[in-house]
N, C-alpha and C positions, 0 to 999 in steps of 0.2 A: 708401752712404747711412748718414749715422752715426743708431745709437739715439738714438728719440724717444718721448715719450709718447703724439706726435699727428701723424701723417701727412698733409697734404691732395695728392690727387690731381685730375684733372683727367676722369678716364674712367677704365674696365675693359673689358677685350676676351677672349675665349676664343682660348687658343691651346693651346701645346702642355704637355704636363705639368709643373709649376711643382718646384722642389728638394723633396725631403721635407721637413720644419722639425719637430721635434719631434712627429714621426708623423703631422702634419697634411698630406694632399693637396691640389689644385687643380688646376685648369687656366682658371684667371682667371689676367690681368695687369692691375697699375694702372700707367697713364701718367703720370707726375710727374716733378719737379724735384728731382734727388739735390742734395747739401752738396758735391760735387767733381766736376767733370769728370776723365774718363778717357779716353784711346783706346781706341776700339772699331772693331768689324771691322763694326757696323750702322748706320754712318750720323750714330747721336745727336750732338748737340755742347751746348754748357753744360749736362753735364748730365740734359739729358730723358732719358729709354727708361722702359722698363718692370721694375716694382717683382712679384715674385710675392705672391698673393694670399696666400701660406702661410706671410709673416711678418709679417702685420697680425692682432690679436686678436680682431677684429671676423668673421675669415676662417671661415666652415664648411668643412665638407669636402666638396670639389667644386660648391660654389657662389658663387655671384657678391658679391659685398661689398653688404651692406644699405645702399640710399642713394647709391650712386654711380651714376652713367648709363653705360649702353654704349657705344662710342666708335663712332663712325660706319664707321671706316676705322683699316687699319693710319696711327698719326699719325708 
């Protein structure tokens, strides 16, 4: 995902612990719509998978992003 000012995601889901990012933790993931597809070993295609919580600035530490909904199910 290329650097942006503004991120829109679709859900956040609790998994497993998200990269360090500048000393910030998590264990949210946002489901969204990256700027490139890649091959991956999970599945995604155009694109979708999950964004960790701990490179948006909105992100606390170890809690869920203010404003987003929980995702029902892994999507």
């Amino acid at each position: 995902m290329n650097a942006a000012s503004a991120v829109w995601v679709v859900c956040q889901l609790q998994g497993r612990a998200n990269p360090v990012v500048q000393g910030n933790t998590n264990t949210w993931w946002l489901y969204t719509q990256g700027d490139s597809s890649r091959p991956n070993t999970h599945g995604y295609t155009v694109a979708w998978g999950y964004l960790p919580a701990t490179v948006v600035a909105q992100g606390g530490q170890n809690e869920p992003i203010p404003g987003v909904p929980t995702c029902s199910s892994y999507l």
